[in-house]
Structure formats: structure tokens, C-alpha cells
Z-matrix of the N, CA and C atoms (Angstrom, degrees):
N
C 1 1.444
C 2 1.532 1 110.21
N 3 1.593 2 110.71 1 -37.96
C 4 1.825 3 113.24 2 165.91
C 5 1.580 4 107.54 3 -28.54
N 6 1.061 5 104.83 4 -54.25
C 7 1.494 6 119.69 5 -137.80
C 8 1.778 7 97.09 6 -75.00
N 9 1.147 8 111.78 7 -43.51
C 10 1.404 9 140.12 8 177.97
C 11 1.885 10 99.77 9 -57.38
N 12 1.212 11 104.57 10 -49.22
C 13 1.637 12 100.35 11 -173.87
C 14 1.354 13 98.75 12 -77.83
N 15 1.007 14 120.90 13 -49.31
C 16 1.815 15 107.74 14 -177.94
C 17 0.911 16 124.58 15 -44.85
N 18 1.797 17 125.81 16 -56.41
C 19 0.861 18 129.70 17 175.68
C 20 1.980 19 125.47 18 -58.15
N 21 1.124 20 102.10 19 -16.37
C 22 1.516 21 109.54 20 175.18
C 23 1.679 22 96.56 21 -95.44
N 24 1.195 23 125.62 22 -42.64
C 25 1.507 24 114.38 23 164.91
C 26 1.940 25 111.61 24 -38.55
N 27 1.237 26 125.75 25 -39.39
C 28 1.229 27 116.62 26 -157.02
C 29 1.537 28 95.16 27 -104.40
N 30 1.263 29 129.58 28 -41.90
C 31 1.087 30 123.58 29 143.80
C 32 1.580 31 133.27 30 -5.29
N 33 1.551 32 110.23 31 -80.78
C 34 1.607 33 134.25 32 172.11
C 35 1.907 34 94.27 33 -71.79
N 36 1.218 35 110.55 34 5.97
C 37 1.835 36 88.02 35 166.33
C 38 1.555 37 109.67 36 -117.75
N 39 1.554 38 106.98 37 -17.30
C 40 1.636 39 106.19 38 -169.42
C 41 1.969 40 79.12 39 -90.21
N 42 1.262 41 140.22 40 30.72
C 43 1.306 42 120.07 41 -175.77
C 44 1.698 43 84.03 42 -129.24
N 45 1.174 44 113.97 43 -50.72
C 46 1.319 45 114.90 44 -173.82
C 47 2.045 46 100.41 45 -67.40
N 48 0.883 47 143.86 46 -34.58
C 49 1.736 48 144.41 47 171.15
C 50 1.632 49 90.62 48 -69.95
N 51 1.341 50 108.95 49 -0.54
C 52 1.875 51 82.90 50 171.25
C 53 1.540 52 103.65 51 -114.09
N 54 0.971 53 117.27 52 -0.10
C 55 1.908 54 122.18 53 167.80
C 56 1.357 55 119.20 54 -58.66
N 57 1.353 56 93.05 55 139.31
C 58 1.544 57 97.04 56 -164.13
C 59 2.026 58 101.06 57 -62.60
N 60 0.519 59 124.21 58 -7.93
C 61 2.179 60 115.38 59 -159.90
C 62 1.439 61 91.56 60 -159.43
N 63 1.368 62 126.68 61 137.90
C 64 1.176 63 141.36 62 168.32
C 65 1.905 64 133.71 63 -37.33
N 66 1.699 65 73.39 64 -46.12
C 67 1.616 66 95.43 65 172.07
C 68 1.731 67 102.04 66 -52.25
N 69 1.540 68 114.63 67 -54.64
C 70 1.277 69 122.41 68 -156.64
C 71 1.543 70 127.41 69 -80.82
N 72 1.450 71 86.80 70 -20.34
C 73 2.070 72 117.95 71 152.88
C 74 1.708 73 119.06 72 -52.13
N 75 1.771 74 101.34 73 -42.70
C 76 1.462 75 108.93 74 -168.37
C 77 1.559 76 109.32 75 -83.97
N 78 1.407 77 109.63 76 -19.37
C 79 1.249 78 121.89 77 -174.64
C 80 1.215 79 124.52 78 -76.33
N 81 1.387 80 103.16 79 -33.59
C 82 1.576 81 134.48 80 -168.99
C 83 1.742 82 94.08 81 -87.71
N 84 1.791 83 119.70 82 -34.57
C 85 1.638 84 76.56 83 -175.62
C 86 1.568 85 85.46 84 -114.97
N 87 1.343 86 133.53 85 10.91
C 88 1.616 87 109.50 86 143.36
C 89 1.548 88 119.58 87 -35.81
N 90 1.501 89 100.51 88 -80.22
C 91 1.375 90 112.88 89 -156.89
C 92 1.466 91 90.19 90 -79.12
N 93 1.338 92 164.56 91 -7.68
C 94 1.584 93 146.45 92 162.07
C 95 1.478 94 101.50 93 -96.02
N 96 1.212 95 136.19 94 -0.50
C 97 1.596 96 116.48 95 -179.40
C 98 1.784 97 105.24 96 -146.50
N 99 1.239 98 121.35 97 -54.09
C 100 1.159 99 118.95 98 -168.36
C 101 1.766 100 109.80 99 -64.86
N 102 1.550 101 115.21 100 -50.67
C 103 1.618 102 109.85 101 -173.79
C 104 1.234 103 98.30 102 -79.45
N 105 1.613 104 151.05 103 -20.64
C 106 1.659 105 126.77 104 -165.36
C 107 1.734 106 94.77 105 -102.95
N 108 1.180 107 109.68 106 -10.09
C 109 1.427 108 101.32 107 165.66
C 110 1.103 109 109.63 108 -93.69
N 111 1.522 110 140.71 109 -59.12
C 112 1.501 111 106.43 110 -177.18
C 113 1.590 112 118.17 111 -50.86
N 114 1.204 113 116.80 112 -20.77
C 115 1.841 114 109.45 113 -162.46
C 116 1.544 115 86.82 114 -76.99
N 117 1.553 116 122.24 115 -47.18
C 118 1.720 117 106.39 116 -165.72
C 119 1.843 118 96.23 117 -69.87
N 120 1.212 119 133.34 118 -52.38
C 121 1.497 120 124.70 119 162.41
C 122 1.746 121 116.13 120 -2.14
N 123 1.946 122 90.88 121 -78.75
C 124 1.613 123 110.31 122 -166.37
C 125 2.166 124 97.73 123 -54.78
N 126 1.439 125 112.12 124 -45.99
C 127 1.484 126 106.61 125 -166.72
C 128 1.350 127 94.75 126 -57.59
N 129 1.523 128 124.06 127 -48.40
C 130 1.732 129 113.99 128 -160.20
C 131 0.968 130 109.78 129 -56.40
N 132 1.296 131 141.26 130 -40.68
C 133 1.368 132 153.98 131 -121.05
C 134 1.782 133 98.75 132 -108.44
N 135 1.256 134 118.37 133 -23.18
C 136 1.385 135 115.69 134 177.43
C 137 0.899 136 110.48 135 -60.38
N 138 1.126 137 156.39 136 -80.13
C 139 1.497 138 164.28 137 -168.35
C 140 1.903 139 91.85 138 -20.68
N 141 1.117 140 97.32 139 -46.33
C 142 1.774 141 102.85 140 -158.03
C 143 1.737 142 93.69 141 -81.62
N 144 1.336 143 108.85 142 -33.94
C 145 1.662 144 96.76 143 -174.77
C 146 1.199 145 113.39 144 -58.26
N 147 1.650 146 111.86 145 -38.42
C 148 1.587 147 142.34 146 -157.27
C 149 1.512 148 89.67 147 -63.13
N 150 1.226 149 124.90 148 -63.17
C 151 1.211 150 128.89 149 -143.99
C 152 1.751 151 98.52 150 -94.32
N 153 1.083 152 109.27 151 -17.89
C 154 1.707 153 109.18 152 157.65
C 155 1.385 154 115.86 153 -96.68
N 156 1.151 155 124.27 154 47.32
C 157 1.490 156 113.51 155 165.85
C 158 1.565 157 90.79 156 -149.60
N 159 1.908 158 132.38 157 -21.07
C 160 1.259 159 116.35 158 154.70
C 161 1.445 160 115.57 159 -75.15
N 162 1.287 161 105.85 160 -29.03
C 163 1.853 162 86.64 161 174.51
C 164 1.359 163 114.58 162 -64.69
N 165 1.233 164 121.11 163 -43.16
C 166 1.789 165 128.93 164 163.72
C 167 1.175 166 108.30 165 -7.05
N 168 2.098 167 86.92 166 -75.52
C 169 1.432 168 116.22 167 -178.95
C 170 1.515 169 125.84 168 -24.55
N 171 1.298 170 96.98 169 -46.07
C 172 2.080 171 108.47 170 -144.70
C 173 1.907 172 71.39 171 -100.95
N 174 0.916 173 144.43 172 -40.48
C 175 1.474 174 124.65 173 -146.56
C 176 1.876 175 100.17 174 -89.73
N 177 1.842 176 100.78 175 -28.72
C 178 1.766 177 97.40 176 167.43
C 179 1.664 178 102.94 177 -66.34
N 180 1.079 179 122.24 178 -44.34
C 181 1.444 180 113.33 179 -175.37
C 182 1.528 181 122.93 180 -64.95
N 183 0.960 182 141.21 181 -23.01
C 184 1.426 183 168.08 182 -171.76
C 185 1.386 184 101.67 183 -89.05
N 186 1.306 185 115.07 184 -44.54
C 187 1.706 186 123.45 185 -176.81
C 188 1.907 187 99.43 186 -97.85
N 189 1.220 188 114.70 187 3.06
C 190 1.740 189 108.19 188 172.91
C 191 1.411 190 90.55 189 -104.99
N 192 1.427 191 135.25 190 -37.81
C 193 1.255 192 136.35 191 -170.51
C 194 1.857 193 120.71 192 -65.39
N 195 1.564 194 97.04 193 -33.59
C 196 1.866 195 110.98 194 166.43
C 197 1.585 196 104.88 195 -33.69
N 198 1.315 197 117.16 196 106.78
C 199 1.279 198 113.00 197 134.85
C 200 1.308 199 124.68 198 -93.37
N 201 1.238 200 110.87 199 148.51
C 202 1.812 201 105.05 200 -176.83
C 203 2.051 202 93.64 201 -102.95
N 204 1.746 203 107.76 202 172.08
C 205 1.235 204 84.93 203 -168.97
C 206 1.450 205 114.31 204 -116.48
């Protein structure tokens, strides 16, 4: 999926260096590269948050459960 965003990064920049006015360059790879890539980024990434905050989970519980003897 890296490989996939880069290449649409350079993509949405050789499109935005072809805009007529600077302003209209920044706009072009805001709204075509910077917001639909972080949002597809933020969706992938759940699975991985999910599963790092139950392992968190299970390893605080496991470490409240230690009795020493």
C-alpha cells in the first residue's frame, strides 16, 4: 500500500506544478492528495490500533493479576 501512496503523491504533485497560480497548485494537492490519503491511511491503520490497545489491554491485566509470593 506504501508503494501505492507514493506513487499517487508524485502523481497529485506533477498535476498540482501544472496549475496555473500557486495558490491553485496547493489546493489541487490538498484536496487530491493530502486529505484522501490521510483518511485511507487513518481507515487502514485501525485494525492495527485495535489490536494494539487489546494487547495493551491483556498485558495491564496479566500484570494486575501478578502475585508475588
Amino acid at each position: 500500500m506504501l508503494i501505492v501512496a507514493i506513487a499517487w503523491i508524485y502523481v497529485v504533485g506533477l498535476m498540482a506544478l501544472t496549475e496555473t497560480s500557486v495558490v491553485a497548485g496547493i489546493v489541487t494537492f490538498l484536496f487530491y492528495c493530502v486529505l484522501p490519503l490521510g483518511t485511507l491511511i487513518y481507515i487502514a491503520g485501525t485494525g492495527k490500533r485495535k489490536a494494539r490497545r487489546r494487547a495493551a489491554e491483556q498485558a495491564a491485566r496479566e500484570a494486575g493479576s501478578f502475585e508475588p509470593d
